[in-house]
N, C-alpha and C positions, 0 to 999 in steps of 0.2 A: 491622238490624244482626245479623252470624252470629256466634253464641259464638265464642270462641277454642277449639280442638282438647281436648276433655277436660273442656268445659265445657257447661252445660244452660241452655238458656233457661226459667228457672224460671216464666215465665207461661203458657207453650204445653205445661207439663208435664200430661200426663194417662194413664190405662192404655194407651190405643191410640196415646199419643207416648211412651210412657215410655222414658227414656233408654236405649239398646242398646250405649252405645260400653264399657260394661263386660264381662265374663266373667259365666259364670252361675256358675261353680266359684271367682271370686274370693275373698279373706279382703279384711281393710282396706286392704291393699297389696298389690303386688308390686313386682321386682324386672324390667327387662327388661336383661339382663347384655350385647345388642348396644349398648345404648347408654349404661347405667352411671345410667339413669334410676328414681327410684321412681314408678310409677305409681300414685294412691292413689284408690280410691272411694267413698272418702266425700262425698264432693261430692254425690256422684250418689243414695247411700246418701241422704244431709239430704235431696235434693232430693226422691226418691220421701214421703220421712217428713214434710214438709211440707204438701207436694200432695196427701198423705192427711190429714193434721190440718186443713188448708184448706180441701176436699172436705167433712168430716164438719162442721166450723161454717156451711157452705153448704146445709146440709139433704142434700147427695148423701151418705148416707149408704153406699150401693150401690159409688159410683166410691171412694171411700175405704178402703173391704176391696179392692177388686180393687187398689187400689196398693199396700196393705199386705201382700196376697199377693205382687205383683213384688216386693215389696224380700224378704219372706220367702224368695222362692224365687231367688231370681238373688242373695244376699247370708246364706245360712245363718247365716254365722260373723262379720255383722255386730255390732258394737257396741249399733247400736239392738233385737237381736233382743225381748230384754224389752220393750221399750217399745213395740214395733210388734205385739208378740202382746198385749198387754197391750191397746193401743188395737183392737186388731182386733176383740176377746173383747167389748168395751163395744159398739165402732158395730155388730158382730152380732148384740147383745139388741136392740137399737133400731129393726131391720129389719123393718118388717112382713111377715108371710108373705105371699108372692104368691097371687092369687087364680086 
């Protein structure tokens, strides 16, 4: 089955699938005034911030900051910003240093 247009198949979610149908300069919404629609990303926002809290109770501790980064950086002005820096800061003490 294909999501509907603006939607994420939240099982296939990961760094190297991470959803792309957003802006990187987005806020929580926007406006597109050709069609009088609100486009909102949050959807996409949750779904990045899942798939990282998913990732980090999965032992990936590794693929969990790299999602946490995408939502950090393609979503500044998101809502979840606290909580994703906040999660980031925890699963990056728990990384072991590479040998």
């Amino acid at each position: 089955m294909v999501p509907a247009a603006g939607q994420t198949d939240r099982a296939a979610l990961s760094v190297r699938h991470a959803p792309a149908h957003a802006s990187s300069t987005s806020t929580s919404s926007k406006s597109d005034s050709r069609q009088g629609v609100s486009v909102s990303t949050l959807a996409t926002e949750n779904d990045l911030f899942s798939a990282a809290l998913k990732a980090g109770r999965a032992g990936d501790r590794r693929e969990a900051v790299e999602l946490l980064d995408v939502l950090l950086s393609r979503f500044p002005n998101s809502p979840l910003k606290q909580s994703a820096e906040s999660a980031r800061a925890k699963l990056s003490e728990s990384i072991p240093p590479a040998r």
